[in-house]
N, C-alpha and C positions, 0 to 999 in steps of 0.2 A: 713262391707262395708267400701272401703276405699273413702274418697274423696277427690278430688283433683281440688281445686279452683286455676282460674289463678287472676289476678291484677282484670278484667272487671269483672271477676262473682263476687267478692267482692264491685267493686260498687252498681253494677246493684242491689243485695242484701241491700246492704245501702240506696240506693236510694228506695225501696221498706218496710223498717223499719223504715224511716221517719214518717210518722203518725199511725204506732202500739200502741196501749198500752199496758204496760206493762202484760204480763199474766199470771205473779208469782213474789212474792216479798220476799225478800231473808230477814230474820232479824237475831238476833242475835244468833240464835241455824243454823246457815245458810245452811250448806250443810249436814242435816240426810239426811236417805232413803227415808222416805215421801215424802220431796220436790223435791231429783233427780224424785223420780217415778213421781211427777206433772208433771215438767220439760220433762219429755218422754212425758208423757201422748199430752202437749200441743204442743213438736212439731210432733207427729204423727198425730195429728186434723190439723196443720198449717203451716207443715214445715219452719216457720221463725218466732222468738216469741223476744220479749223483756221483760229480766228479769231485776225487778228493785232491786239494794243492798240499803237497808236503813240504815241509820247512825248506828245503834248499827252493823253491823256485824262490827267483828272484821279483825285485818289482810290488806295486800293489797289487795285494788279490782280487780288488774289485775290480782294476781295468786290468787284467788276468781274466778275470774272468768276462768280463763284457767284450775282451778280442777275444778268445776261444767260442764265447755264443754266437757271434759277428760271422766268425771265418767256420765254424758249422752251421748255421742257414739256421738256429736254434731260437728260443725265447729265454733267456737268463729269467728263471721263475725269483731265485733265492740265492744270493750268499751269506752261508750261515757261519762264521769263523773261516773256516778254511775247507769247508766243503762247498761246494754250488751245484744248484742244481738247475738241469736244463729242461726244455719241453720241445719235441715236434713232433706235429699230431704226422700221421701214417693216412695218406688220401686217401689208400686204397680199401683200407680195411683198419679204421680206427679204433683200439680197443679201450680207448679214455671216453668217457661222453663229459661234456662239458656241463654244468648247470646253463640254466636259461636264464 
């Protein structure tokens, strides 16, 4: 599934990750299989999740983060410090609507 956010869906999604907590945190073995597979697992439950990087991973956080949204099928909405946050909407039953 392809998606295609404009400028406002990327707000409207920030504005909605503002009081998330985080629902996976990244440490210094950061991107094995287990954590991508959590990282599916939480945004198929929530389709909008923030993941926290804690000080040992290694590397930049933004291309951290742009391979962890890459290798979960996701939309890096935000890196905000060292949290990022991701979006995939739920085909079946989406509980986000997007503005128009």
């Amino acid at each position: 599934m392809t998606i295609t956010l404009r400028g406002k869906h990327r707000r409207h999604l920030r504005g909605l990750g503002v009081h998330l907590e985080p629902a996976v945190f990244l440490g210094k073995n950061a991107l094995t299989e287990s954590v991508i597979a959590e990282v599916r697992t939480a945004l198929a439950a929530n389709e909008l999740i923030k993941v926290r990087l804690l000080d040992s991973v290694s590397g930049d956080r933004k291309e951290v983060a742009r391979e962890l949204a890459t290798r979960a099928g996701a939309e890096l909405i935000q890196v905000l410090g060292r949290t990022v946050l991701l979006y995939l909407p739920n085909e079946e039953a989406p509980s986000i609507e997007l503005p128009d």
